[in-house]
MIKE-48367 format. One record per residue: x, z, y negated of N, C-alpha, C in turn; residue number from 0. Coordinates in Angstrom, 1 decimal, m for minus. Each point is the difference from the previous one (the first is absolute). Example, Ala and Ser with C-alpha at 12.3 -4.5 7.8 and 13.67 -1.06 7.14 Angstrom:
PT     n.X     n.Z     n.Y    ca.X    ca.Z    ca.Y     c.X     c.Z     c.Y  seq
PT    13.2     7.8     5.7    m0.9     0.0    m1.2     0.9     0.0    m1.2    0
PT    m0.4    m0.7    m1.1     0.9     0.0    m1.1    m0.8     0.8    m1.1    1
//
This chain:
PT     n.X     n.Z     n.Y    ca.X    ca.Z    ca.Y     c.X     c.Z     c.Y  seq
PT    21.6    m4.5     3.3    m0.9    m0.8     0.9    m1.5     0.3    m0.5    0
PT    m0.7    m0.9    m0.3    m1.5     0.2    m0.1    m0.8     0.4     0.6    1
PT    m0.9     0.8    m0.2    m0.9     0.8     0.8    m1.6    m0.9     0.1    2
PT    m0.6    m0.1     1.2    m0.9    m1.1     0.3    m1.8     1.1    m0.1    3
PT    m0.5     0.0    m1.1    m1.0     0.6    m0.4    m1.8    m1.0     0.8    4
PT    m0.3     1.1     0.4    m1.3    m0.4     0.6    m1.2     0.3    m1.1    5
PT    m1.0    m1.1    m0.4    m1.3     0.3    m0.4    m1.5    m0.7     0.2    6
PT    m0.8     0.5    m0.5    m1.2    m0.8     1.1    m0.7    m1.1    m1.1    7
PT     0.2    m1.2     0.2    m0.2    m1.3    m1.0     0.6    m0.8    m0.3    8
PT    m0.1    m1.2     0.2     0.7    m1.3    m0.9     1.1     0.4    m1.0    9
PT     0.7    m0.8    m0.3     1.0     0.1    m1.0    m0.4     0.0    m1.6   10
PT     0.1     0.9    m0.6    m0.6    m0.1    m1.3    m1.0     1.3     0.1   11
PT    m0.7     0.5     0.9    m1.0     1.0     0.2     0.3     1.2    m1.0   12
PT    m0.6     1.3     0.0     0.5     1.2    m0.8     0.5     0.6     0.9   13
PT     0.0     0.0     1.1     0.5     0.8     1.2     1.5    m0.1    m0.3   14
PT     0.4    m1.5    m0.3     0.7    m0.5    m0.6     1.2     0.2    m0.6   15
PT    m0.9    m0.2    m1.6     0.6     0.9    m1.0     0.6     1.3     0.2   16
PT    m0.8     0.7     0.8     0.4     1.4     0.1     0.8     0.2     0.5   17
PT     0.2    m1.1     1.3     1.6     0.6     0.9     0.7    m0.6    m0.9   18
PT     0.6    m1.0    m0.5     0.6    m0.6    m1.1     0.8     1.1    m1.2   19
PT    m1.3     0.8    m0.5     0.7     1.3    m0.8     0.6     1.0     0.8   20
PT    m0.2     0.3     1.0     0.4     0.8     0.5     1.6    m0.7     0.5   21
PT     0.3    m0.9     0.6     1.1    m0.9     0.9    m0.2    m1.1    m0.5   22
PT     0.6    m0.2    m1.6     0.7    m1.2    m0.6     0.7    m0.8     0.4   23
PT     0.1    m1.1     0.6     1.2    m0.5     0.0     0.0    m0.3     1.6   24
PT    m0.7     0.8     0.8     0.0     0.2     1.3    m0.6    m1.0     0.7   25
PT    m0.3    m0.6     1.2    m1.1    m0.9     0.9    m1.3     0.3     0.5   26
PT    m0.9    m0.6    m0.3    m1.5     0.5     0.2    m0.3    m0.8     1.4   27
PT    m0.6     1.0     0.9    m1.0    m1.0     1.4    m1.7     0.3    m0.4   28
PT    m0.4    m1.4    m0.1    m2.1     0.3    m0.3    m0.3     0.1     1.3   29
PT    m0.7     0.7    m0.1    m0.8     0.5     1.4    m1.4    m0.6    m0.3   30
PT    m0.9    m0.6     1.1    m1.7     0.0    m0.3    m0.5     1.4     0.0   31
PT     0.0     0.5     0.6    m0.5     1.6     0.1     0.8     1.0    m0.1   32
PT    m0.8     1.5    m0.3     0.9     1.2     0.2     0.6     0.3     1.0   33
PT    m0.8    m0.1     1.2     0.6     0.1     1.0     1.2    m0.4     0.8   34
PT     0.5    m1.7    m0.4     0.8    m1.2    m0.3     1.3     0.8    m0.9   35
PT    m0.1     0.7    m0.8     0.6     0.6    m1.1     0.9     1.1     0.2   36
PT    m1.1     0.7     0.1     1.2     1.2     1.3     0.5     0.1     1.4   37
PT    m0.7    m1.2     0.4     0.7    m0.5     1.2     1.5    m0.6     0.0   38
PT     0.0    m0.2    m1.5     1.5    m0.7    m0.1     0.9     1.2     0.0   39
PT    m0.6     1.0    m0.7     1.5     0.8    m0.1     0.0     0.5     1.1   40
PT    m0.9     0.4     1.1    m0.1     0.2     1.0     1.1    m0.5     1.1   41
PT    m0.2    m1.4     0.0     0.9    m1.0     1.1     1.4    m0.1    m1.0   42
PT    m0.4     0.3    m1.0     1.8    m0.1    m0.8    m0.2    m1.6    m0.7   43
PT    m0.5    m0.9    m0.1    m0.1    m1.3    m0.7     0.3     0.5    m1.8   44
PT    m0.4     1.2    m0.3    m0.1     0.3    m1.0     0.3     1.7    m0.2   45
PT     0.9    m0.1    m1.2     0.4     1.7    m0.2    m0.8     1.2    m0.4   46
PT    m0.9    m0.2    m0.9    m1.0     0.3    m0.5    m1.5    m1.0    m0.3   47
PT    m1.0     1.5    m0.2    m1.3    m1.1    m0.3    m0.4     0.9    m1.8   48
PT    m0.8    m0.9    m0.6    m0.7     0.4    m0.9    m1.0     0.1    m0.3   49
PT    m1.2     0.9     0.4    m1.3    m0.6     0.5    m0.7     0.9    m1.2   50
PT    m1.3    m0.2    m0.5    m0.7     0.2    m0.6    m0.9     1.1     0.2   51
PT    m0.6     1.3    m0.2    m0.4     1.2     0.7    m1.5     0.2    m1.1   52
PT    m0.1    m0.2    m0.7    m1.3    m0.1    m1.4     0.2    m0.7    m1.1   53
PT    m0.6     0.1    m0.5    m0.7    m1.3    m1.1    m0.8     1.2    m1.0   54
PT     0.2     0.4    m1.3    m0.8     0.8    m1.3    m1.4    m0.7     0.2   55
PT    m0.2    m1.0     0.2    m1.5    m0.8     0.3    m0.6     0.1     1.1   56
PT     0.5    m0.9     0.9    m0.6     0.0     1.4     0.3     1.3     0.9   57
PT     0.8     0.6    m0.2     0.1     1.5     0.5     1.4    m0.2     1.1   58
PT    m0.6     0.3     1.1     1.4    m0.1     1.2    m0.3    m1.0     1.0   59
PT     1.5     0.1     0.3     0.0    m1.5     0.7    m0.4     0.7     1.7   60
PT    m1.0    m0.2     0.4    m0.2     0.5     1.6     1.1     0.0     1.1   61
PT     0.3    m1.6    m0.3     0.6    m0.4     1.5     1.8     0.9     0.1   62
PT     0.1     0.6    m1.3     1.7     0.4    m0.1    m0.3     1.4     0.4   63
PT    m1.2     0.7     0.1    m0.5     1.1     0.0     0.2     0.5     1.4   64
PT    m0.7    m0.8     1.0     0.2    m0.6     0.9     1.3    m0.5     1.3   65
PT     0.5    m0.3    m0.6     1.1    m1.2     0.6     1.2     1.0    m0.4   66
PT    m0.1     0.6    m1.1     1.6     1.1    m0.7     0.3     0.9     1.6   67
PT    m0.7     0.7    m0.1     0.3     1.2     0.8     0.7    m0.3     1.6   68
PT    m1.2    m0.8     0.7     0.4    m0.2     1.3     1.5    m1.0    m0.1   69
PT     0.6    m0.6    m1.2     0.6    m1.5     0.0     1.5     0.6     0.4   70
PT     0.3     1.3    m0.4     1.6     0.8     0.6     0.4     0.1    m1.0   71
PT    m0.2    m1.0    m1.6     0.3    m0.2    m1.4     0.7     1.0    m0.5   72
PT     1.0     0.2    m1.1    m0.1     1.2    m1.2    m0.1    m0.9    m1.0   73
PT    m1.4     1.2    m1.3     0.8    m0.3    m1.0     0.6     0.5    m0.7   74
PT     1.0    m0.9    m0.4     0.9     0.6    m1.3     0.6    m0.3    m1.2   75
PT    m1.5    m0.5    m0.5    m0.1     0.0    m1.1    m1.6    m0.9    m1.2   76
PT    m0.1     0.1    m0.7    m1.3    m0.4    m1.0     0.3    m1.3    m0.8   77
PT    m0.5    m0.1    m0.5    m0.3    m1.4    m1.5    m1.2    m0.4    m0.4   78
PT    m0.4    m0.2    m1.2    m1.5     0.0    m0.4     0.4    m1.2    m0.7   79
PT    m1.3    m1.0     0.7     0.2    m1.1    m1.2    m1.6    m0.4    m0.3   80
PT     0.7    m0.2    m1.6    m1.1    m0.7    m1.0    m0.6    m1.1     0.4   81
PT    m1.2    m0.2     0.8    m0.7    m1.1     0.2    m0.4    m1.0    m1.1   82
PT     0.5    m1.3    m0.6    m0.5    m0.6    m0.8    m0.3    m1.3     0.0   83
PT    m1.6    m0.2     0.2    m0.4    m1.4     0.4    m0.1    m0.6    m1.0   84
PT     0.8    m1.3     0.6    m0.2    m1.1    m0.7    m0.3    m1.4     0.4   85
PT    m0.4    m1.0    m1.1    m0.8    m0.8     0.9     1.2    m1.3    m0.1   86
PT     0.0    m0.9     1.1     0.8    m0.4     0.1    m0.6    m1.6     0.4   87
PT     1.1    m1.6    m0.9    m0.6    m1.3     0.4     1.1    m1.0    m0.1   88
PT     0.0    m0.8     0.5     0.6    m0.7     0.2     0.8    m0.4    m1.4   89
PT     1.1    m0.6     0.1     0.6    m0.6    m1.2    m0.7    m0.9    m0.9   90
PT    m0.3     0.0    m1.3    m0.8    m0.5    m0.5    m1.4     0.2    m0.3   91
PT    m0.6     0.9     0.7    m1.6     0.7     0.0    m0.2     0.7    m1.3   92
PT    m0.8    m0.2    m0.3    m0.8     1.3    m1.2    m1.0     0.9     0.6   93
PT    m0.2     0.8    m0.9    m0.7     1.1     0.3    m1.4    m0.7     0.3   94
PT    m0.6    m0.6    m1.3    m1.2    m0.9     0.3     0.0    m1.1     0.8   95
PT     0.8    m0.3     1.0     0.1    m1.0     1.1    m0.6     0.5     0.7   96
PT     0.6     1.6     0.6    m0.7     0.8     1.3    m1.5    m0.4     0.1   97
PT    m0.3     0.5     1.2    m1.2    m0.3     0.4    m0.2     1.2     1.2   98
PT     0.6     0.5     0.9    m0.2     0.2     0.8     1.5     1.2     0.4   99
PT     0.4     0.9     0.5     1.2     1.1     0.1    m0.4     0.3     1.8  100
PT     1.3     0.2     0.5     0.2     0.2     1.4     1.0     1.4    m0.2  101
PT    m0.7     0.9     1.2     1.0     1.2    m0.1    m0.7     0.7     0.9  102
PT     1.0     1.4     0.3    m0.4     0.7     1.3    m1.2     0.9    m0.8  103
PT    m1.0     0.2     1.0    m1.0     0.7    m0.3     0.0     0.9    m1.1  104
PT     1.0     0.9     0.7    m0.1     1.4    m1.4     0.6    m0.4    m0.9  105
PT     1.2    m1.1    m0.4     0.1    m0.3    m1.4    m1.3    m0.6    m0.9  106
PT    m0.5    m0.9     0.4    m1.4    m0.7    m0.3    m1.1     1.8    m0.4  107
PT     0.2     0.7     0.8    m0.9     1.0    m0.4     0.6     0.8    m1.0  108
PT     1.2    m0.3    m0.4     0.6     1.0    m1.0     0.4    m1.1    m1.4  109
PT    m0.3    m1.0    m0.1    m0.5    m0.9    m0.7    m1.4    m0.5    m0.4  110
PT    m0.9     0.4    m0.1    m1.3    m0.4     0.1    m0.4    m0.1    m1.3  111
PT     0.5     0.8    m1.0    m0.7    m0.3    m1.2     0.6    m1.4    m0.8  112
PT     1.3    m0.3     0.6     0.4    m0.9    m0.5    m0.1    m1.5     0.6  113
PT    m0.4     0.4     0.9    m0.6    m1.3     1.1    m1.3    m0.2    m0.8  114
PT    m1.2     1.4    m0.1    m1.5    m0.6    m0.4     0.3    m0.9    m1.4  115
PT     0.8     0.9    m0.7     0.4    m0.2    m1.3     0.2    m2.0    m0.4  116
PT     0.4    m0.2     1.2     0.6    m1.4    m0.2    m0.9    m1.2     0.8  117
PT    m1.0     1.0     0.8    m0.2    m0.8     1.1    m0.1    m0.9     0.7  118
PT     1.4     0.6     0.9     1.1    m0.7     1.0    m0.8     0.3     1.6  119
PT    m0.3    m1.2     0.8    m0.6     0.0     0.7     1.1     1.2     1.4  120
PT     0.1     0.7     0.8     1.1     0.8     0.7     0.2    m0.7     1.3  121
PT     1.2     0.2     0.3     0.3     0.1     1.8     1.1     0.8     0.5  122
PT    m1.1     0.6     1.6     1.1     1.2     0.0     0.5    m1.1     1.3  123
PT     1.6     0.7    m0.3     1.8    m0.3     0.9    m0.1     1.6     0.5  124
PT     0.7    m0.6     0.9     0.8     1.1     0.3     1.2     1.0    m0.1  125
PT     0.6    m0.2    m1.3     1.3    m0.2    m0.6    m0.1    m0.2    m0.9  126
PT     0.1     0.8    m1.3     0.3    m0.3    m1.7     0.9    m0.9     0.3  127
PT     1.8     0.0     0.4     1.1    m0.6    m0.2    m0.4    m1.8     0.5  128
PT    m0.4     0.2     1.7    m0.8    m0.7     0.9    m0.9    m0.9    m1.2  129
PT    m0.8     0.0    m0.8    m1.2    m0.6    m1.3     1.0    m0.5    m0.9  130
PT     1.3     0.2    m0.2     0.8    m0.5    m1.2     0.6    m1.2     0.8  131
PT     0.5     0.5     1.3     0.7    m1.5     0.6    m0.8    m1.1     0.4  132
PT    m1.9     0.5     0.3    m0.4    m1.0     0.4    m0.9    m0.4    m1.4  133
PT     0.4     0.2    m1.0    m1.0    m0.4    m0.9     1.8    m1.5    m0.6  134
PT     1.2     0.5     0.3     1.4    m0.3    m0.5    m0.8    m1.7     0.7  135
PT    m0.1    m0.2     1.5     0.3    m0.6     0.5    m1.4    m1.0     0.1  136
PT    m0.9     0.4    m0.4    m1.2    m0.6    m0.7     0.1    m1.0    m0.6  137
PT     0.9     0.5    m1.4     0.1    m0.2    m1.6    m1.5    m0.6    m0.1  138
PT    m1.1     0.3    m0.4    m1.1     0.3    m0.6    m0.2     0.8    m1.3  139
PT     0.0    m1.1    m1.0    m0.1     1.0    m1.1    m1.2     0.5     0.0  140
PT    m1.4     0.3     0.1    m1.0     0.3     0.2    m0.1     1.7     0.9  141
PT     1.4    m0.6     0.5     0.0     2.4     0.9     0.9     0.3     0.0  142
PT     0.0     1.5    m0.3     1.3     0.8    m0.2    m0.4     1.4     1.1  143
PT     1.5     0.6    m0.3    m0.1     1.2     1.0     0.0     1.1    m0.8  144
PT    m0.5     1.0     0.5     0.1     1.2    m0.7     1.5     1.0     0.7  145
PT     1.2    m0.3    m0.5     1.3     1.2     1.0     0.9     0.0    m0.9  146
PT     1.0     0.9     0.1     0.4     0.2    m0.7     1.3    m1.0    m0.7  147
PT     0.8     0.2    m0.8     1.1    m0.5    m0.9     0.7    m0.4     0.8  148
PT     0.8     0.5     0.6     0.5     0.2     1.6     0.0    m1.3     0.5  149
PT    m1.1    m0.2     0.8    m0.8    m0.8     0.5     0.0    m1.1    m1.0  150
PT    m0.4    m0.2    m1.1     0.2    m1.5    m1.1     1.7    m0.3     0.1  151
PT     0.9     0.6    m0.3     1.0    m0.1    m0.4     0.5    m0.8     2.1  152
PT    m0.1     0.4     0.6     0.4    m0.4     1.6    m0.6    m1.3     0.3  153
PT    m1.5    m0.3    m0.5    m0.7    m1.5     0.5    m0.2    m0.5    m1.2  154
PT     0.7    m0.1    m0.9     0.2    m0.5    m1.6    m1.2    m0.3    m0.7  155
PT    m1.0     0.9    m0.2    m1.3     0.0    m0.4     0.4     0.8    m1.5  156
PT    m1.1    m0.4    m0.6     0.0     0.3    m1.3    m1.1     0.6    m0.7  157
PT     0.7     0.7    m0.4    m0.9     2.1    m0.4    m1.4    m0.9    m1.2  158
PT    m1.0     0.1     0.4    m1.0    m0.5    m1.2    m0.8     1.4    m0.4  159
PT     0.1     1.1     0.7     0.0     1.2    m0.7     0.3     1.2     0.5  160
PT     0.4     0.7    m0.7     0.4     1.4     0.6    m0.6     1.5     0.0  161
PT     0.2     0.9     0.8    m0.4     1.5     0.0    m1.6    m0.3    m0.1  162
PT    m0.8    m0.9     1.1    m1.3    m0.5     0.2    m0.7     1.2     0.4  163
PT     0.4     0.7     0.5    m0.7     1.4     1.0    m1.3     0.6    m1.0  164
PT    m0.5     0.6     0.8    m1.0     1.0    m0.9     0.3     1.2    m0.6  165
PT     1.1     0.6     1.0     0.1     1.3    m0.7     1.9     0.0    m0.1  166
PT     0.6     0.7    m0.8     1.7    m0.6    m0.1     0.6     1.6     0.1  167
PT    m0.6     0.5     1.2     1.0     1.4     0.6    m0.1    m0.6     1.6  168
PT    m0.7    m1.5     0.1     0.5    m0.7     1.7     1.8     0.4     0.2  169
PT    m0.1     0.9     0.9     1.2     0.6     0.7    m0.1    m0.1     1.2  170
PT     1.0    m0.1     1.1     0.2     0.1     0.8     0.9     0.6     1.0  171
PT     0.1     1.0     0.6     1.3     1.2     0.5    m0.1    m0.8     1.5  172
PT     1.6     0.1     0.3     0.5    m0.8     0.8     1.1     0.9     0.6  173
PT     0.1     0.0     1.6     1.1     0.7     0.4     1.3    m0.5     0.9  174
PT     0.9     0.3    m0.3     0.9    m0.8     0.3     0.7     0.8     1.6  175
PT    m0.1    m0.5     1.1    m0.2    m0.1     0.9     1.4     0.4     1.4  176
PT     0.8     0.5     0.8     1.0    m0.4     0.5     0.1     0.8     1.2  177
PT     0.6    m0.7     1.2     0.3     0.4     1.1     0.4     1.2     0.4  178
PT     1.1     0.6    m0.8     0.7     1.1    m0.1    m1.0     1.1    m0.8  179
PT     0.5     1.3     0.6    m0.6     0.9    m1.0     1.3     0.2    m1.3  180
PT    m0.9     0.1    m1.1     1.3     0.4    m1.5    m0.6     1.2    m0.5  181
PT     0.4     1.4    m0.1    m1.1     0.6    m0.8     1.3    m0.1    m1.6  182
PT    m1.3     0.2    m1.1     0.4     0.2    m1.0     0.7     1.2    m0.4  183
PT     0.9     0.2    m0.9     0.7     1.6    m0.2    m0.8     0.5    m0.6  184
PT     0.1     1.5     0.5    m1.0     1.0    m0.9     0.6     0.3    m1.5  185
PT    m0.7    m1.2    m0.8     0.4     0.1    m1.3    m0.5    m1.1    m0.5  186
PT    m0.7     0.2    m1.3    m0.9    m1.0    m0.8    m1.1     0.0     0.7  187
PT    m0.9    m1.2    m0.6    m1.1     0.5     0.4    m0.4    m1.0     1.8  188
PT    m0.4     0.8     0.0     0.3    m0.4     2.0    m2.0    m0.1     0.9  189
PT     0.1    m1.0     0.3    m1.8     0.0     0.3     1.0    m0.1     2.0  190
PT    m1.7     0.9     0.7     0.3    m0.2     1.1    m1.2    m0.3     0.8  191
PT    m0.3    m0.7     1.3    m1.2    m1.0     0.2     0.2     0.3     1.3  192
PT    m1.3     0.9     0.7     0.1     0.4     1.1    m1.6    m0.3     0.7  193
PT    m0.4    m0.2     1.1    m1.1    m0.4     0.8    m0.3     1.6     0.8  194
PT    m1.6     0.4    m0.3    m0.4     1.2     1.1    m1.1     0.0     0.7  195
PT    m0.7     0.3     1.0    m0.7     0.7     0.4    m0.5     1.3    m0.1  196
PT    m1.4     0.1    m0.3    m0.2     1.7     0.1    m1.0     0.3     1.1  197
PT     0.6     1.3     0.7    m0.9     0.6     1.0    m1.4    m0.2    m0.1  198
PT    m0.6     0.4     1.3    m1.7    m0.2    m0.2    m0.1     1.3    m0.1  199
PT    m0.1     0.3    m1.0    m0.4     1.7    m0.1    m0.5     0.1    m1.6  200
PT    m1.3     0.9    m0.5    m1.1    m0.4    m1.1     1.3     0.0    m1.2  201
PT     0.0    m0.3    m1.4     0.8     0.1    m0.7     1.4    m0.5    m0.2  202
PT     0.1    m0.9     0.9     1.5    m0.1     0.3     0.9    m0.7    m0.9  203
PT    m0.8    m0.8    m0.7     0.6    m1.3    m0.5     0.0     1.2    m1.7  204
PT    m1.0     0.7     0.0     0.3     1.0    m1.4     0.9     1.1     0.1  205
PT     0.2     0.2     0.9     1.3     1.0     0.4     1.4    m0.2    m0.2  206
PT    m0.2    m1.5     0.9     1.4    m0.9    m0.1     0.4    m0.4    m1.4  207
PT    m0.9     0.1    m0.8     0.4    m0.6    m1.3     0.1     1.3    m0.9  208
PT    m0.2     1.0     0.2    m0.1     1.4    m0.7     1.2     0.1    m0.5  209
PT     1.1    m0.3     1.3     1.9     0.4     0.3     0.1    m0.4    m1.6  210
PT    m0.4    m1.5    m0.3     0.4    m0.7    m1.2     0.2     0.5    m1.2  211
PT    m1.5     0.3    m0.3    m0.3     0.8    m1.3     0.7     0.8     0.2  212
PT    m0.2     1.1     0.7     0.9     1.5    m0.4     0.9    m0.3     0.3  213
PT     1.1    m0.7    m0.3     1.1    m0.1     0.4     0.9    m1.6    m1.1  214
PT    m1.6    m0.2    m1.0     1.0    m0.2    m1.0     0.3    m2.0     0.3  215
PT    m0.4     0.0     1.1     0.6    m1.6     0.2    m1.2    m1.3    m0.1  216
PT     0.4    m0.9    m1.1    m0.6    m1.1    m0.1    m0.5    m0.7     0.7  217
PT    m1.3    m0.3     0.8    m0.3    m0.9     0.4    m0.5    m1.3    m0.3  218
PT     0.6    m0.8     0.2    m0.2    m1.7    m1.1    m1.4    m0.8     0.5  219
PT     0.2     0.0     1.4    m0.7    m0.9     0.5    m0.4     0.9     1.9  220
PT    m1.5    m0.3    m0.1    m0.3     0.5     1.4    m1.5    m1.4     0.7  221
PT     0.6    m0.1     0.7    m1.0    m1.4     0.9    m0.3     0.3     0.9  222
PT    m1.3     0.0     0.4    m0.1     0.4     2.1    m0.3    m1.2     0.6  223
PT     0.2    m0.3     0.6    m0.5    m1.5     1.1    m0.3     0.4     1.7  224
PT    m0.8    m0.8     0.8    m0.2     0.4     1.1     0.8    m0.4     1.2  225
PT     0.8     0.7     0.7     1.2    m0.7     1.1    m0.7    m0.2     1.5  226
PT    m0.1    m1.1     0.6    m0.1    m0.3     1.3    m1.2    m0.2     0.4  227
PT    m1.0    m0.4    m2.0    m1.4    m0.4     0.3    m1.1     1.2     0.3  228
PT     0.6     1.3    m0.2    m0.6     0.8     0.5    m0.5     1.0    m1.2  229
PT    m1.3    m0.1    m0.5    m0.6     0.7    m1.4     0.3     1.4     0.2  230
PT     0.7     0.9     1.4     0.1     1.4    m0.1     1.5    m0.2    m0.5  231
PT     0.9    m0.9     0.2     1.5     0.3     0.0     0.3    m0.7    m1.6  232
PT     0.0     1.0    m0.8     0.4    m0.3    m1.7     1.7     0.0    m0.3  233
PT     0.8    m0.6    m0.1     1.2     0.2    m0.8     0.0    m0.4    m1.7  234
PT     0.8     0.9    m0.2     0.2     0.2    m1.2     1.5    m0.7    m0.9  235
PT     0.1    m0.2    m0.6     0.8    m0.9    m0.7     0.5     0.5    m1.5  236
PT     1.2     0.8    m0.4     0.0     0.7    m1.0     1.4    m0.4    m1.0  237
PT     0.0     0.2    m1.3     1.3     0.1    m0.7     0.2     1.1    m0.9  238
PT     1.1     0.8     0.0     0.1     0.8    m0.7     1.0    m0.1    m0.5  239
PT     0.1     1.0    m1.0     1.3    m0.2    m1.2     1.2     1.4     0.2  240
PT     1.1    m0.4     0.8     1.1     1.1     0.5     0.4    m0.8     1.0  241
PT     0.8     1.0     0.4     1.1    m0.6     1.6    m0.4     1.5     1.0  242
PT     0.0    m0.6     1.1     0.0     0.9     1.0     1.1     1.0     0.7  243
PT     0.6     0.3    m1.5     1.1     1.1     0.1     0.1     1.1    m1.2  244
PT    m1.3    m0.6    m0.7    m0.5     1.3    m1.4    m0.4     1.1     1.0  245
PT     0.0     0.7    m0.5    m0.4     1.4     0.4    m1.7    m0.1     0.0  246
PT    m0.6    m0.7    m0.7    m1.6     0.0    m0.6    m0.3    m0.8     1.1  247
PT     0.6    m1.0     0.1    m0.4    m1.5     0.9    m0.1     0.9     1.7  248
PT     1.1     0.9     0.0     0.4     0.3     1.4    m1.5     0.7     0.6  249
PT    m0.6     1.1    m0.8    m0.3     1.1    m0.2    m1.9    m0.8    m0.4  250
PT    m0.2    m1.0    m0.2    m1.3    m1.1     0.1     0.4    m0.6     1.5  251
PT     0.5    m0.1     0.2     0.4    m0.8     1.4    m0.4     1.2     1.3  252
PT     0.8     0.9    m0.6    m0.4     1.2     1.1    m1.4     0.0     0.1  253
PT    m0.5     0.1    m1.1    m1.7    m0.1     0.6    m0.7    m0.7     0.5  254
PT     0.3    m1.8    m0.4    m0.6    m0.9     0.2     0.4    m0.1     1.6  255
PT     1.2     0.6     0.9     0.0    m0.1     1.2    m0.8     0.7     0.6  256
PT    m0.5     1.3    m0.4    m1.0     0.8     0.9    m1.1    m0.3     0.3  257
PT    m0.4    m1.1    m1.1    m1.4    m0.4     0.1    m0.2    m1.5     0.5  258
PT     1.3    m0.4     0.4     0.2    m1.8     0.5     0.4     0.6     1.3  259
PT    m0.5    m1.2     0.5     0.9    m0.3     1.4     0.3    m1.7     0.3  260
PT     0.6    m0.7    m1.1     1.0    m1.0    m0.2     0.4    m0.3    m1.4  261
PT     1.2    m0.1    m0.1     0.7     0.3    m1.5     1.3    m0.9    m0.3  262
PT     0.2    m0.7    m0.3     1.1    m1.3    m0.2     0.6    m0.2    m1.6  263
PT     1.0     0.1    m0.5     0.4    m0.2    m1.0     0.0    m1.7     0.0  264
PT    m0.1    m0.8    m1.0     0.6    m1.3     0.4     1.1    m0.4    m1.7  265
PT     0.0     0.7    m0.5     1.2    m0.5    m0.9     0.3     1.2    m0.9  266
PT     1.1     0.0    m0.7     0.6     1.6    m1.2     0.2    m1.4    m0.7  267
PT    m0.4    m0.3    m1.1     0.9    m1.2    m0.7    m0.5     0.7    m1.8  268
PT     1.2    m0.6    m1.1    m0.3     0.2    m1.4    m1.1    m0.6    m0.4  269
PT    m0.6     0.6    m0.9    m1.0    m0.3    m0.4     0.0    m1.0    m1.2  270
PT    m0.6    m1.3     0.2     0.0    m1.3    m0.7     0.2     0.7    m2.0  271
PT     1.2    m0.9    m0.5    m0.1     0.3    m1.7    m0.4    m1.6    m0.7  272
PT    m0.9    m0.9     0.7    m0.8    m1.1    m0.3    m1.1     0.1    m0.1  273
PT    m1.0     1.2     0.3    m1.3     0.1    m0.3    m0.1    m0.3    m1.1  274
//
C-alpha cells in the first residue's frame, strides 16, 4: 500500500522532487504552507512530511525552525537536493522570444546574472512550481518561468535553458518528517537534532557547548531563535554527528543539561549519502 507524502508547494515544486527521492513511487499531498504541511501528518491525511530546513545560499528556512519543535514531529531522516534552475516556455518558444520570467522571489534572486544578462523583464509568484503551471496555462511565448525540470516535465513546458543559477553548489537539506518516534541504530554514520535552552547564569551558552569539544563530538549545525516573542527567552537549535547512546554523545549531554533548563531531542536519524 502506498504511503501518502506531505510537502509545502504545487506539484512539480523542489519540495517536490525531494519527497519523490526519498518515497518513489509513493502519493504526494501539496500543502500552501508549512504549517498546512505538518499539519497533515499531524491529523494523519498524510504519513510523512518532507520539508526543507536550509538552502547553501539563502541560509535557513525560519518558519521549520520554528514550527519543528512545538509540531510533536520526529525526524528520521535527511536528503540534499541539487537546486537546478531552469527556465521554462511554452511549447514552441525560443530563448529569444522571452521577454519577461515569473518565479518565486528567491529563485529570481539566485538567477540574476542570467536574467541581467538577457534582460528579461521579472515577476515575483509565489511558487516556482505555481510560475510553471501558470505560465502552461497562459501559453504566451513572450514569458517563461524560472522552476525546476520537475515542474516542465508535469505542465509540459519546454527547457530553453538549463543550470541558470549563479552559483552551481545551490543545495538544499530537507528533512523527512513522521509521527512516530524511529531512532536510527547506533551504527554508521548517525546525525542527531535536538532543541535547548540555557540557564540565565553569565557564560552559559559557552559552558554548554564546552561538553562538545572535550568530548570529541561534532557539531554540524547551531541556530538560536527567540520563543514566545520574548528577546530574554533564546532557544537554540542544534545538529550533531553521533547517536545518543555513544559514550561521547552521552557524557556532552551530561553537561549541556546542567547548564539548560529545557532540552528535547527531536530526531536520531542516518546521516544523508546524497550530499
Amino acid at each position: 500500500m502506498s504511503k501518502k507524502i506531505a510537502f509545502q508547494g504545487e506539484p512539480g515544486a523542489f519540495s517536490h522532487a525531494a519527497a519523490a527521492n526519498v518515497f518513489p513511487g509513493d502519493d504526494f499531498v501539496g500543502c500552501v504552507t508549512f504549517e498546512e504541511t505538518l499539519q497533515a501528518v499531524q491529523s494523519g491525511r498524510a504519513d510523512f512530511a518532507v520539508v526543507p530546513v536550509e538552502n547553501s545560499l539563502y541560509g535557513r528556512i525560519t518558519d521549520i525552525h520554528h514550527l519543528l519543535p512545538e509540531s510533536g514531529l520526529f525526524i528520521i531522516g535527511e536528503t540534499y537536493l541539487r537546486v537546478e534552475m531552469t527556465l521554462l516556455g511554452v511549447p514552441g518558444a525560443r530563448l529569444e522570444d522571452i521577454k519577461a520570467v515569473q518565479s518565486l522571489s528567491v529563485a529570481l534572486g539566485q538567477c540574476r546574472k542570467f536574467i541581467s544578462t538577457n534582460g528579461f523583464r521579472t515577476i515575483n509568484a509565489v511558487d516556482t512550481a505555481g510560475s510553471a503551471r501558470e505560465i502552461a496555462q497562459k501559453a504566451d511565448k513572450s514569458v517563461a518561468a524560472i522552476a525546476s525540470r520537475f515542474a516542465g516535465e508535469i505542465y509540459g513546458l519546454d527547457v530553453l535553458a538549463s543550470n541558470i543559477e549563479d552559483a552551481d553548489h545551490n543545495t538544499t537539506r530537507f528533512l523527512v518528517l513522521s509521527p512516530t518516534e524511529k531512532l536510527a541504530p547506533q551504527q554508521g554514520k548517525v546525525k542527531t537534532t535536538f532543541v535547548f535552552r540555557v540557564r540565565n547564569v553569565p557564560a552559559a551558552l559557552y559552558k554548554a557547548m564546552g561538553g562538545f569539544a572535550t568530548n570529541g563530538v561534532n557539531m554540524t549545525k547551531l541556530e538560536s531563535y527567540m520563543v514566545g516573542g520574548a528577546f530574554t527567552a533564546t532557544q537554540f537549535y542544534a545538529d550533531i554527528e553521533g547517536h545518543p547512546d555513544d559514550i561521547s554523545v552521552q557524557h556532552a549531554f551530561d553537561e549541556l543539561h546542567f547548564f539548560t533548563d529545557y532540552f528535547r531531542i527531536l530526531g536520531v536519524y542516518p546521516a544523508a549519502t546524497d550530499r
